[in-house]
C-alpha positions, 0 to 999 in steps of 0.5 A: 553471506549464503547463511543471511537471512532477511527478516520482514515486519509488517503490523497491520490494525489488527494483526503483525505479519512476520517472514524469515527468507534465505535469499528469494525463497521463505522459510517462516511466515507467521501472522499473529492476530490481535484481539480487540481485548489485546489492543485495547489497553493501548490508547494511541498506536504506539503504545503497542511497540513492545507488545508486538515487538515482544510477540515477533521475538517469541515466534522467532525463538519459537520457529528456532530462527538463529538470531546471527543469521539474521541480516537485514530486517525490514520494516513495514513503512509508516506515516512520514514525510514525503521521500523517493522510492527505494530502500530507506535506513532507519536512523534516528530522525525517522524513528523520532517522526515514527514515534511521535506520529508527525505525518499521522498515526497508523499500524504501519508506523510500528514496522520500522520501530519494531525493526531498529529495536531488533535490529540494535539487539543482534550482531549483525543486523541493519533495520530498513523500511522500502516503499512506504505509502508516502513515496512522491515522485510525482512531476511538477504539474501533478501536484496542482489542484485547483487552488494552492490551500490543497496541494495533490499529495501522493499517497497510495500502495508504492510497496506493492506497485512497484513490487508488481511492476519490477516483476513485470518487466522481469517476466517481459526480459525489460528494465523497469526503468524502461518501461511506461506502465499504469498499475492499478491496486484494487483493495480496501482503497483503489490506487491507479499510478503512471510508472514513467520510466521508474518513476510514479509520476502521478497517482490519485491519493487512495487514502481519503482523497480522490480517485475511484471509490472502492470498498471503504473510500469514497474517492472524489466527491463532489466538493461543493456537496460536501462542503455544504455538509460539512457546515449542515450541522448534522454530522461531525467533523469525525463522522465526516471524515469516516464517510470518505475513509471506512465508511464510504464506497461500497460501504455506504452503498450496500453495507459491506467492504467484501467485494465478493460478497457484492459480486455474489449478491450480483450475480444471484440477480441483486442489480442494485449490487450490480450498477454500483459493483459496475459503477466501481469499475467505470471509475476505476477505468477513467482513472486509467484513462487519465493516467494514460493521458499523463503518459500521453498514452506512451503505455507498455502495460497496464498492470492490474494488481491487489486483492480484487483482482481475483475477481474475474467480472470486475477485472473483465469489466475494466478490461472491456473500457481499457484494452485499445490502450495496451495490454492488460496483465492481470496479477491477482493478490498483493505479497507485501512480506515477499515485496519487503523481503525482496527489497532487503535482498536487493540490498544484501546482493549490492543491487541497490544502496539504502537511501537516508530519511533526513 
């Protein structure tokens, strides 16, 4: 045991992150990036399985990473059916909605595939895949919409606001089960979840749903507007569906997902970039709003997480909308590898048991 070793696995688009940790502490990390050229024999997203497998094998082998010492490999979680939060085995029925993309194709479906492959060939080694994107917890009136055709889903950055809430209450000597937060993810997609005593019980949907926009994602639009586009015959149905997600947001509006580069074009006196940067957070800030009302405004902390949070201005423009809440905690950057390989500690140490996909 004082040998194990946890492995981590995170395919991303256009890249596979990979980290090796002794307990809580680092001791390799590798991102191999992959070229269009690389990716563009593959016509769908898992026909790159071996691929990357095969690459992750040879940078362990590389960095003399001793396979026996390897016992818990975790895996980015992909596109699958609802499920609670926690630890998941990877067991057959899994990798059968993983390979077959039946809840949706994306990168991420690669991580638990990649995990059980390696996991199978070391003597040891149990794969494992924590908080993935489709984590619902939500309570029983979160999931109206307004007209039962469109259920509200839950989907949005489970792994790394519950990685960043667990590590708040730690900071703060509490229970993250005894907690009520709201944790906000600013990144490509904006995500702004109600943490009820350890549970997410509502959150808007950041994949091409509602909620604030973001860099890439329009957010909620007004629906009639875009049902009447839907039927103008100008655009296709793919076109349509780019405009809410990698398309919209500060896309649409400026030409770019960099949202430092539209601070910086705002403070070089750009207002147009301004109004529209200023506009992102005011949307961010009622979302808050309303996930305090879910809370009925019951709120230890507000937890601001995610790449944009970096950003000074637009964590201060937030801030000024939401302070009278509760306190705001800013923790910039998100560390998917280390929430995965944290996770996976939890089950080495006992701490938690593995749920089971069914």
């Amino acid at each position: 045991m004082d040998n194990a070793q946890i492995l981590a696995i995170n395919p991303g688009s256009t890249s596979t992150k990979i980290a090796v940790f002794k307990g809580s502490t680092p001791v390799f990390i590798q991102t191999i990036r992959h070229s269009a050229g690389e990716l563009a024999p593959f016509k769908v997203i898992t026909g790159q399985f071996s691929f990357r497998k095969d690459l992750v094998l040879h940078k362990l082998q590389e960095a003399h990473i001793p396979p026996e010492s390897i016992r818990i490999i975790m895996g980015r979680g992909g596109l699958l059916k609802p499920v609670e939060s926690g630890v998941i085995s990877v067991n057959e029925k899994m990798l059968e909605d993983l390979r077959n993309c039946t809840y949706g194709e994306h990168a991420s479906n690669l991580g638990g595939l990649i995990a059980y492959d390696i996991a199978q060939s070391l003597p040891n080694a149990k794969a494992y895949i924590a908080n993935p994107v489709v984590v619902d917890e939500f309570n029983d009136l979160a999931r109206f919409s307004g007209h039962p055709r469109f259920p509200r889903r839950s989907v949005f950055h489970a792994l790394n606001q519950k990685a960043v809430a667990r590590h708040h209450a730690r900071s703060i000597l509490r229970k993250y089960e005894d907690l009520n937060l709201i944790v906000v993810h600013l990144g490509g997609g904006i995500t702004v979840g109600a943490h009820q005593k350890g549970r997410v019980v509502d959150v808007n949907q950041g994949l091409d749903g509602d909620g604030p926009f973001s860099p890439e994602r329009s957010g909620t639009l007004p629906v009639g507007d875009l049902v009447r586009a839907c039927f103008s015959g100008e655009y296709t149905e793919k076109e349509l569906l780019k405009m809410i997600t990698g398309k919209g947001g500060l896309v649409a509006y400026l030409g770019t997902n960099s949202a430092y580069q539209v601070e910086k074009r705002a403070a070089g006196g750009d207002t147009n970039a301004k109004i529209i940067y200023d506009a992102m957070a005011y949307q961010v800030a009622k979302e808050v709003g309303a996930m305090g009302a879910v809370l009925a405004y019951r709120i230890d902390g507000i937890l601001i997480t995610g790449g944009i949070a970096h950003d000074k201005y637009f964590v201060n423009q937030i801030t000024s909308y939401i302070h009278r809440l509760a306190p705001v905690h800013i923790y910039p950057g998100e560390d998917e590898m280390e929430a995965l390989a944290m996770n996976g500690l939890r089950i080495l140490k006992g701490e938690t048991k593995a749920r089971v996909y069914s």
